[in-house]
N, CA, C and O atoms as a printed pandas DataFrame, in Angstrom:
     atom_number atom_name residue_name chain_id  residue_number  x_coord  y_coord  z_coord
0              1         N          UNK        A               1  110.207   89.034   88.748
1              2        CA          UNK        A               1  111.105   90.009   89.295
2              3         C          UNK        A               1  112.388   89.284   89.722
3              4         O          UNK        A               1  112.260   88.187   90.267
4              5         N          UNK        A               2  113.617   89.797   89.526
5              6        CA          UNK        A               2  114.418   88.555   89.444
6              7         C          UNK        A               2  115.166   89.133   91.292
7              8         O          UNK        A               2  114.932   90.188   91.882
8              9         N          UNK        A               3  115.923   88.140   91.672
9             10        CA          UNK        A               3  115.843   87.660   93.353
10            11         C          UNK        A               3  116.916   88.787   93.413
11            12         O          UNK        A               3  117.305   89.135   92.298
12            13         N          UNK        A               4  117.450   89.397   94.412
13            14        CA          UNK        A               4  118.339   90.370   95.230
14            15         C          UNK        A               4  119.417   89.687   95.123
15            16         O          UNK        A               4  119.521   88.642   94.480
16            17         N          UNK        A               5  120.519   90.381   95.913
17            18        CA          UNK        A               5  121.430   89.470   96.337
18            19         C          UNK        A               5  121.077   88.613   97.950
19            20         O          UNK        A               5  121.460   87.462   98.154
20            21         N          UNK        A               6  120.585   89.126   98.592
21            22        CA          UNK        A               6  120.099   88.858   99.686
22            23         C          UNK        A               6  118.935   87.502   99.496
23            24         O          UNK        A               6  119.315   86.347   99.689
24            25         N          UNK        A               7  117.847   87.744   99.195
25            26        CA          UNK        A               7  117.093   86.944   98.378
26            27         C          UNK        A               7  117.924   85.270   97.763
27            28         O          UNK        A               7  117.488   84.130   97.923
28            29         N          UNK        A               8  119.036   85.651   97.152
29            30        CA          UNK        A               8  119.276   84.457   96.607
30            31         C          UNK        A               8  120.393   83.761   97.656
31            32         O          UNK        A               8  120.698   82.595   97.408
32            33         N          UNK        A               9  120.938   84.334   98.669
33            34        CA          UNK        A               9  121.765   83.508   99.539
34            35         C          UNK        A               9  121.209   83.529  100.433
35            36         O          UNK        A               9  121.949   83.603  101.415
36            37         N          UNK        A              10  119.597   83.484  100.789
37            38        CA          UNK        A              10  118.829   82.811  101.828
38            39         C          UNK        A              10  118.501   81.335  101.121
39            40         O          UNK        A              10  118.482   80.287  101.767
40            41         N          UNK        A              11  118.219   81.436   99.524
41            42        CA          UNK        A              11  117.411   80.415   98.803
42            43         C          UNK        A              11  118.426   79.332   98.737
43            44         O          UNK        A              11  118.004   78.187   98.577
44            45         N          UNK        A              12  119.496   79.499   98.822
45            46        CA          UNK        A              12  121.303   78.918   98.381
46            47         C          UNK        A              12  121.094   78.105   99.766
47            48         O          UNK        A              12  121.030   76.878   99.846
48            49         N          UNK        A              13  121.010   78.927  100.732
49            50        CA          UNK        A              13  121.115   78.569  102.294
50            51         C          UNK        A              13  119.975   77.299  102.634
51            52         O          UNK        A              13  120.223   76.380  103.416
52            53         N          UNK        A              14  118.475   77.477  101.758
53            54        CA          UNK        A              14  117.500   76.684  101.956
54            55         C          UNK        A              14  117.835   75.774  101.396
55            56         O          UNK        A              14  117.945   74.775  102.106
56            57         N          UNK        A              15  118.111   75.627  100.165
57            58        CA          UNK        A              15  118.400   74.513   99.138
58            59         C          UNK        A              15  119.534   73.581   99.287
59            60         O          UNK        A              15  119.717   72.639   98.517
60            61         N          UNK        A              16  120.265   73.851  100.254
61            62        CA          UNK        A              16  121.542   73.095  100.794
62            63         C          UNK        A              16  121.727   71.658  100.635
63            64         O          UNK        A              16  122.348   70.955   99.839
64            65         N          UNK        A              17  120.514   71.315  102.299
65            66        CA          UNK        A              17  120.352   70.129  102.031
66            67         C          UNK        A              17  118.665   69.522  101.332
67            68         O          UNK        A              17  117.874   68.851  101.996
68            69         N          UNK        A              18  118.485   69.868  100.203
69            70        CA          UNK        A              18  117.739   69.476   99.182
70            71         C          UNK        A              18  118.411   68.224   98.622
71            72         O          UNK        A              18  119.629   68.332   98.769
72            73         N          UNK        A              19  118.074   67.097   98.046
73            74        CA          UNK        A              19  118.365   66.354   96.971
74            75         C          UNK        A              19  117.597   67.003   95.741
75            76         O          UNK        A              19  116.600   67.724   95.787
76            77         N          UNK        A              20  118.296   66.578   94.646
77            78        CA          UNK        A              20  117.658   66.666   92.956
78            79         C          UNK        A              20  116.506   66.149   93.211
79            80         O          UNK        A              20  116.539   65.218   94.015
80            81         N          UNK        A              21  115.060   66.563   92.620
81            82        CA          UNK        A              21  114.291   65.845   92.368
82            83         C          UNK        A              21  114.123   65.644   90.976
83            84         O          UNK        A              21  113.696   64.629   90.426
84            85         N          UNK        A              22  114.468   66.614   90.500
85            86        CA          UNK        A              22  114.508   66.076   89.026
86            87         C          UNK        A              22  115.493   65.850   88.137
87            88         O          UNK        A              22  116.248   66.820   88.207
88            89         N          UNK        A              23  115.975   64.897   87.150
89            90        CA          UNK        A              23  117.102   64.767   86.548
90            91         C          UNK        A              23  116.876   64.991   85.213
91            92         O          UNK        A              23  115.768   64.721   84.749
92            93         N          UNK        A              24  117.774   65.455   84.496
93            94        CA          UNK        A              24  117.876   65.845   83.284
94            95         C          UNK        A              24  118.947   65.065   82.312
95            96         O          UNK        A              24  120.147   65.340   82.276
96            97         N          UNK        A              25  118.367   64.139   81.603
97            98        CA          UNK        A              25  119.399   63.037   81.120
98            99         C          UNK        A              25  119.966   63.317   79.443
99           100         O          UNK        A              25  120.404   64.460   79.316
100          101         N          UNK        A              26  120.011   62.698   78.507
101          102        CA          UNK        A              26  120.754   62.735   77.527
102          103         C          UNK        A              26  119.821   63.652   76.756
103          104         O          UNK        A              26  120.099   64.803   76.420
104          105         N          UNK        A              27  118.569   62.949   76.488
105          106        CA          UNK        A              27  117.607   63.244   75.573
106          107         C          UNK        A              27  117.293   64.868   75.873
107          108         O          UNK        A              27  116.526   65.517   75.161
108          109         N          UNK        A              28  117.900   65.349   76.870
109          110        CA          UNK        A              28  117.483   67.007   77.311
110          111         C          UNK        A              28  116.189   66.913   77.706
111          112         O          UNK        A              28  115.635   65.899   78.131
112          113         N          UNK        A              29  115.614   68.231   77.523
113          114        CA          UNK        A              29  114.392   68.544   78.570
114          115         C          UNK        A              29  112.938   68.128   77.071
115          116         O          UNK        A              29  112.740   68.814   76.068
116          117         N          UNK        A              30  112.208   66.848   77.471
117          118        CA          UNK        A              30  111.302   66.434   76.790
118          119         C          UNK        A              30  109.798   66.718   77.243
119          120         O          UNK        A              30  109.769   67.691   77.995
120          121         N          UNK        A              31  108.975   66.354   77.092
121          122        CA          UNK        A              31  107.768   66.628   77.487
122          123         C          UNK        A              31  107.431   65.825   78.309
123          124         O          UNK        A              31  106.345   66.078   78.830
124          125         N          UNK        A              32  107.905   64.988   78.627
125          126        CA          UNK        A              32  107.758   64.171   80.155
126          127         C          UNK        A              32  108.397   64.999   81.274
127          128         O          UNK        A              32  107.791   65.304   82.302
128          129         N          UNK        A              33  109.663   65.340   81.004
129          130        CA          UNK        A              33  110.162   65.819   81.653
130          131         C          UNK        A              33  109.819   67.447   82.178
131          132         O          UNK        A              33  109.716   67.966   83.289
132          133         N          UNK        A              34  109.711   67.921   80.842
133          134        CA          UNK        A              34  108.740   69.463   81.258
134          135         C          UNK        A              34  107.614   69.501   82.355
135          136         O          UNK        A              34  107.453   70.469   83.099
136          137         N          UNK        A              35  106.777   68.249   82.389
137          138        CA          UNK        A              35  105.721   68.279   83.088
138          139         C          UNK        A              35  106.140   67.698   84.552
139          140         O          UNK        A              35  105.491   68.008   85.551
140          141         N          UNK        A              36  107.155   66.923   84.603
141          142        CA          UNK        A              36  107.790   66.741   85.898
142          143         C          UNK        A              36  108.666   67.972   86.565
143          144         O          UNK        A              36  109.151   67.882   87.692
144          145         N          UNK        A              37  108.764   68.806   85.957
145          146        CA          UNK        A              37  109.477   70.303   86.479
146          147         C          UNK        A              37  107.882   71.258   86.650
147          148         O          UNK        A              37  107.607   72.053   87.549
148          149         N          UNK        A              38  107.271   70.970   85.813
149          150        CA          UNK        A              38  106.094   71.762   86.194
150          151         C          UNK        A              38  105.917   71.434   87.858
151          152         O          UNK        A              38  106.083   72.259   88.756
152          153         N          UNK        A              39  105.593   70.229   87.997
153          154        CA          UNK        A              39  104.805   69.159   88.927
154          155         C          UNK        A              39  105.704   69.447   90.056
155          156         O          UNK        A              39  105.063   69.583   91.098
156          157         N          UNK        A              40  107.081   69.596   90.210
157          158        CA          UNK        A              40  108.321   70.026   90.911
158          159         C          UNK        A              40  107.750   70.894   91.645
159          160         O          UNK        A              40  107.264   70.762   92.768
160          161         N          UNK        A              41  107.843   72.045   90.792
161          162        CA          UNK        A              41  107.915   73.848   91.167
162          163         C          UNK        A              41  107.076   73.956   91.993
163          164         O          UNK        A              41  107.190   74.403   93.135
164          165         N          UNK        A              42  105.253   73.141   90.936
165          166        CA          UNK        A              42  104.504   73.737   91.914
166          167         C          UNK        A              42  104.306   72.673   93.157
167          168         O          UNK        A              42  103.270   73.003   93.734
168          169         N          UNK        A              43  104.694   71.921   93.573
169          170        CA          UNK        A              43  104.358   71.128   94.995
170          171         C          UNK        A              43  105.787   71.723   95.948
171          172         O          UNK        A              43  105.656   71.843   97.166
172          173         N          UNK        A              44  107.047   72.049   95.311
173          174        CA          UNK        A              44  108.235   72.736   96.420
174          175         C          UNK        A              44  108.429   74.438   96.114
175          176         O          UNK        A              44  108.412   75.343   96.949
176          177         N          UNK        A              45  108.526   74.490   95.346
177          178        CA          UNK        A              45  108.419   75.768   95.000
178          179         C          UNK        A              45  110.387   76.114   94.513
179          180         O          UNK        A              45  110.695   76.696   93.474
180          181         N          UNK        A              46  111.405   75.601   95.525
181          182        CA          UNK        A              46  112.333   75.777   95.388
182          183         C          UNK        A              46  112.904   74.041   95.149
183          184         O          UNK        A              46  112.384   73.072   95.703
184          185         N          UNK        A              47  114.315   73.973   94.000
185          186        CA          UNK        A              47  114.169   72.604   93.764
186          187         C          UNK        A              47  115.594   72.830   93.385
187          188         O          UNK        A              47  116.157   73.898   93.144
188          189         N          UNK        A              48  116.080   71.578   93.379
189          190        CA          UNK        A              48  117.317   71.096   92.425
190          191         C          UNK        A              48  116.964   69.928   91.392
191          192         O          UNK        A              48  116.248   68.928   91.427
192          193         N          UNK        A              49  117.761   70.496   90.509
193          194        CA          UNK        A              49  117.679   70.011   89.228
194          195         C          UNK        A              49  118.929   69.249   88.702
195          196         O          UNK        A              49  119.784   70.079   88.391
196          197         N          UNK        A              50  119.287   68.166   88.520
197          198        CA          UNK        A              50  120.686   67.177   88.139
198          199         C          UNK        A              50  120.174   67.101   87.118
199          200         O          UNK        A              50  119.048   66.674   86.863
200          201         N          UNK        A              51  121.455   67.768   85.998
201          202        CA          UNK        A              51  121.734   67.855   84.504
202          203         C          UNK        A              51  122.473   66.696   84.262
203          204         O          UNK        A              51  123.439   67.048   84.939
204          205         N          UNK        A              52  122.798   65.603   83.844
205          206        CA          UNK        A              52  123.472   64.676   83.504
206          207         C          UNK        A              52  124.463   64.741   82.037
207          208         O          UNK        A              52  124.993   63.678   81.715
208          209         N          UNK        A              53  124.728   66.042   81.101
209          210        CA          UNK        A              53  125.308   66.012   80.427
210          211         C          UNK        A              53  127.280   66.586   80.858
211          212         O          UNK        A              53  127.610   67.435   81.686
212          213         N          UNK        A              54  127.902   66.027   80.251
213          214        CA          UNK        A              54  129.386   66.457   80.467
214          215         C          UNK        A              54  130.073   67.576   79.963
215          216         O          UNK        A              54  131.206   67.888   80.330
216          217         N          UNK        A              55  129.303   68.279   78.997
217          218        CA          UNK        A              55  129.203   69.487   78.192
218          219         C          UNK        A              55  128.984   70.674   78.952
219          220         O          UNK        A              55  127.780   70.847   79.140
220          221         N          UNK        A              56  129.953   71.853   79.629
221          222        CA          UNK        A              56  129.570   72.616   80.585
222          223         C          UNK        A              56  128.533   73.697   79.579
223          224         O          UNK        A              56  127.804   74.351   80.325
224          225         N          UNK        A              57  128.302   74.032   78.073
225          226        CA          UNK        A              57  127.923   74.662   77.492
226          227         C          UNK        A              57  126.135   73.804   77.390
227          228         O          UNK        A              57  125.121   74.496   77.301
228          229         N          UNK        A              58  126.100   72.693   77.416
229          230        CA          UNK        A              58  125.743   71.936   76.720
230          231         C          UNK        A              58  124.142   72.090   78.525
231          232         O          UNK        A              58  122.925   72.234   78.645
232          233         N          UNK        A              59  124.865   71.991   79.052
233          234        CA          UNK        A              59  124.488   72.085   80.789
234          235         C          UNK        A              59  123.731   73.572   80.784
235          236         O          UNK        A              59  122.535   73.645   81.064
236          237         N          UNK        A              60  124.357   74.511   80.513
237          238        CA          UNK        A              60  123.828   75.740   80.804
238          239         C          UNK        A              60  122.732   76.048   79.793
239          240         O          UNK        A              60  121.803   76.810   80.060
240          241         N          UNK        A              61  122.852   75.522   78.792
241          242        CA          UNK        A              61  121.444   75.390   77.927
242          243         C          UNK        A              61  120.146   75.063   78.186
243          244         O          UNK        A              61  119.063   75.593   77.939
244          245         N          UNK        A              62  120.733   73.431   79.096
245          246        CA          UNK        A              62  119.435   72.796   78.966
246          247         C          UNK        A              62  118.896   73.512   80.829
247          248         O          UNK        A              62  117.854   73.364   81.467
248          249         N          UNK        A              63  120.035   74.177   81.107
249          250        CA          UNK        A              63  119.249   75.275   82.779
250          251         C          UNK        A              63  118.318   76.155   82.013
251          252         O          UNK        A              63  117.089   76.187   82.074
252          253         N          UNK        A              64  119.275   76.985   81.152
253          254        CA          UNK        A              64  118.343   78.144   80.561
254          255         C          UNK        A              64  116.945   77.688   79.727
255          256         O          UNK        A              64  115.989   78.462   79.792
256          257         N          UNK        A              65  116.828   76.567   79.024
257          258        CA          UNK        A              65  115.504   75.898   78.433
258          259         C          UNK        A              65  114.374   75.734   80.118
259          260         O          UNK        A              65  113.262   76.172   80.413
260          261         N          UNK        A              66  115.255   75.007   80.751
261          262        CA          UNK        A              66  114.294   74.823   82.191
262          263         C          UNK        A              66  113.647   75.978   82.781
263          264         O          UNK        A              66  112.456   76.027   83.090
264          265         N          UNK        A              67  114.504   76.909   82.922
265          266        CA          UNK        A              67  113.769   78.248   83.515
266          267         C          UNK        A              67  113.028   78.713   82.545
267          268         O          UNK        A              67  111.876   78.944   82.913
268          269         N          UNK        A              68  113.310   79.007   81.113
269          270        CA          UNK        A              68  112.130   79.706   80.405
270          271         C          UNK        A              68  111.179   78.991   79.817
271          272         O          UNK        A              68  110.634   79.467   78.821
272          273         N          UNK        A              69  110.780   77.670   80.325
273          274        CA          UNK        A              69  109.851   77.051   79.779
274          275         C          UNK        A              69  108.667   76.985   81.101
275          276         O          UNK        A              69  107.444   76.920   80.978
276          277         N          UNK        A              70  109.522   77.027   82.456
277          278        CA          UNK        A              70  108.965   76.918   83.503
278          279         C          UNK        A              70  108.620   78.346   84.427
279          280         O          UNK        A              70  108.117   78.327   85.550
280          281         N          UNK        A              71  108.952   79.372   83.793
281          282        CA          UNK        A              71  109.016   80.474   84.486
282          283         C          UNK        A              71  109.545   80.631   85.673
283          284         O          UNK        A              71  109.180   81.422   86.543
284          285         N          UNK        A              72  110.757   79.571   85.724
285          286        CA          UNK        A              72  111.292   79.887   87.186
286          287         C          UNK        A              72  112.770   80.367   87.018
287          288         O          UNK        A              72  113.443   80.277   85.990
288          289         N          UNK        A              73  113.219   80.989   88.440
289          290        CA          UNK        A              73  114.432   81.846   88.427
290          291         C          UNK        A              73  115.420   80.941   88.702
291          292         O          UNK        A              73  115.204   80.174   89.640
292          293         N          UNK        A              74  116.706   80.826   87.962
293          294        CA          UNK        A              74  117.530   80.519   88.358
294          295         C          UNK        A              74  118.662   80.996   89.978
295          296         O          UNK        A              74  119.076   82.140   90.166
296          297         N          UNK        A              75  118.886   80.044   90.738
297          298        CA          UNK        A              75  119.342   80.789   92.483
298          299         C          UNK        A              75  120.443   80.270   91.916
299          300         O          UNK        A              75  120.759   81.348   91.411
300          301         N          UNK        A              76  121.249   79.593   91.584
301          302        CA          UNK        A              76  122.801   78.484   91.855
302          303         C          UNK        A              76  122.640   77.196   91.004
303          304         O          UNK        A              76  121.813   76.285   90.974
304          305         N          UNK        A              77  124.119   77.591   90.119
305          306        CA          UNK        A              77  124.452   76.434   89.477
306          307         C          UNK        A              77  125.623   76.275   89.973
307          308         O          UNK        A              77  126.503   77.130   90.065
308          309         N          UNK        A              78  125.680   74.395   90.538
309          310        CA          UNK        A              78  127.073   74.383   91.084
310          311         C          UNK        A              78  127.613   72.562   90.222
311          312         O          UNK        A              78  127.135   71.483   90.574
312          313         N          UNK        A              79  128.402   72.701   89.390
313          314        CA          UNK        A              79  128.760   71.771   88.788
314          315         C          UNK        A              79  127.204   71.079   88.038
315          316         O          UNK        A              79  126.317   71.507   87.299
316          317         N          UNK        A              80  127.438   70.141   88.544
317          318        CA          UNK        A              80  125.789   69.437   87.437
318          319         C          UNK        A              80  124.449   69.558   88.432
319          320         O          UNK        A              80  123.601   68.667   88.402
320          321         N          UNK        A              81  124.359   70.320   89.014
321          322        CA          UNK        A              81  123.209   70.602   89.780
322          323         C          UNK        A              81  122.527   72.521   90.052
323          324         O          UNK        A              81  122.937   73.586   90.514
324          325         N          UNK        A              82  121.589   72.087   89.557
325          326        CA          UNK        A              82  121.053   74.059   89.649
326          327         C          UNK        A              82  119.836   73.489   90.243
327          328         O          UNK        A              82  119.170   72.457   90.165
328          329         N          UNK        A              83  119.834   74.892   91.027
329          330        CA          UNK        A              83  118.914   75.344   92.156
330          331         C          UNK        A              83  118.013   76.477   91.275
331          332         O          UNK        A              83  118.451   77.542   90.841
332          333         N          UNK        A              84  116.008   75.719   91.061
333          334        CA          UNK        A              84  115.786   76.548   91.022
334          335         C          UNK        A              84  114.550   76.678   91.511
335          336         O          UNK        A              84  113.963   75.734   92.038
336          337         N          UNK        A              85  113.793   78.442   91.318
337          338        CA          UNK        A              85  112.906   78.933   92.067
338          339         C          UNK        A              85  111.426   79.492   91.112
339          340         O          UNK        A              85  111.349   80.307   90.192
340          341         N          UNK        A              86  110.301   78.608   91.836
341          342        CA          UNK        A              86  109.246   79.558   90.573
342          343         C          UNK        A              86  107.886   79.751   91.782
343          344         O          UNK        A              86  106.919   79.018   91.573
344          345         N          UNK        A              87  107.823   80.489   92.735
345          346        CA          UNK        A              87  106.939   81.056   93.450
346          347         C          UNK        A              87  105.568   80.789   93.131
347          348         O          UNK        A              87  105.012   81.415   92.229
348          349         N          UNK        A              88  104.951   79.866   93.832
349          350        CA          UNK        A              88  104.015   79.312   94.098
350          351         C          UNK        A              88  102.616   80.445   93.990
351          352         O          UNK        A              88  102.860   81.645   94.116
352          353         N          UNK        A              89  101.075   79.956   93.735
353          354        CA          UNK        A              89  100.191   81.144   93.996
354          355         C          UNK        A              89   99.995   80.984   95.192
355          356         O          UNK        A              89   99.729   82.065   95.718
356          357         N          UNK        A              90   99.996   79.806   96.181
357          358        CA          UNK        A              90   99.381   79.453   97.376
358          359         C          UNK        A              90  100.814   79.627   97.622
359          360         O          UNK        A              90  101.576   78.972   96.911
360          361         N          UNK        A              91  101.455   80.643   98.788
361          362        CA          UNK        A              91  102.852   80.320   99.495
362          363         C          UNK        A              91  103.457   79.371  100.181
363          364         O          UNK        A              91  103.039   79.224  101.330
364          365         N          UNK        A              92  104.336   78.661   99.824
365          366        CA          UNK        A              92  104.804   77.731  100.721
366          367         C          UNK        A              92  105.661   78.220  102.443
367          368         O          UNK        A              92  106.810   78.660  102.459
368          369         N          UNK        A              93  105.001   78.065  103.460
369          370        CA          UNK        A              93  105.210   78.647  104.477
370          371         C          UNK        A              93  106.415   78.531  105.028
371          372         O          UNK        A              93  106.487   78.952  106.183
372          373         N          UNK        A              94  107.461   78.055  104.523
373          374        CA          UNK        A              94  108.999   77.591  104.411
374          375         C          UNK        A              94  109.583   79.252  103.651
375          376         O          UNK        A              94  110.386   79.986  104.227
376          377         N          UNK        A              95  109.132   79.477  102.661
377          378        CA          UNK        A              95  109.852   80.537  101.751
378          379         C          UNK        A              95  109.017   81.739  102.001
379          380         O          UNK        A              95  109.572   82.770  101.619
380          381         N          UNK        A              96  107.843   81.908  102.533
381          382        CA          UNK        A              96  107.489   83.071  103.047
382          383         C          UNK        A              96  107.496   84.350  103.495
383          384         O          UNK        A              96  106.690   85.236  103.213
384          385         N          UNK        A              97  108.647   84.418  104.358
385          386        CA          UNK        A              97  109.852   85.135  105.173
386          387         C          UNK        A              97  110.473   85.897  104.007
387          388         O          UNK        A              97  110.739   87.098  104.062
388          389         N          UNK        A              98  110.718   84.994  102.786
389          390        CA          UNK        A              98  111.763   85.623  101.532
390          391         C          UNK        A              98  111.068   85.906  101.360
391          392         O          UNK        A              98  111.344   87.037  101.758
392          393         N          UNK        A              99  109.826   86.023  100.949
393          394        CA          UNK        A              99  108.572   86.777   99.524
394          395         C          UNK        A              99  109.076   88.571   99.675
395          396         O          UNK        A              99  108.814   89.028  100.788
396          397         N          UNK        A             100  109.740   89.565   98.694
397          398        CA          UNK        A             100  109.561   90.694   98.980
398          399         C          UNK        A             100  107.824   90.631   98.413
399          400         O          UNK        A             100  107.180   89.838   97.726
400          401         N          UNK        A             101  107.543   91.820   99.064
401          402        CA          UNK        A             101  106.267   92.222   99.413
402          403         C          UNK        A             101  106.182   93.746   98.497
403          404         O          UNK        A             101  105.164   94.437   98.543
């Protein structure tokens, strides 16, 4: 179900001070890397992601490959870093508050 407007500038607001945990380098999104976004999502639930390509087209690709491989929602792309979200089965008691119900 994709996030509100409300919804996504609480997640914007959470993700602030986040660092990247995962980086996304030349080779794009590989199968090492797929399983380290898996491994991401489900231990934070909400994450940033550092794209390392200089290609702003080239960037929004390898976001859109990340979310539909991972089933998670895109919250904020801001230069080479996107914020994203894939809701946990066990809730993380941090993002809770957001869950619509």
């Amino acid at each position: 179900m994709p996030l509100s407007a409300a919804q996504r500038r609480q997640y914007r607001a959470l993700a602030h001070d986040l660092k990247p945990v995962v980086q996304v380098g030349d080779n794009g999104i590989s199968e090492g890397l797929q399983q380290e976004l898996e491994r991401a999502l489900d231990d934070h639930e909400l994450i940033k992601v550092k794209i390392a390509s200089t290609d702003r087209e080239e960037r929004r690709e390898l976001i859109d490959e990340a979310c539909e491989s991972t089933g998670a929602e895109l919250v904020q792309v801001i230069g080479k870093v996107a914020v994203l979200l894939r809701r946990a089965a066990e809730p993380n008691p941090k993002l809770s508050n957001l869950r619509q119900h």
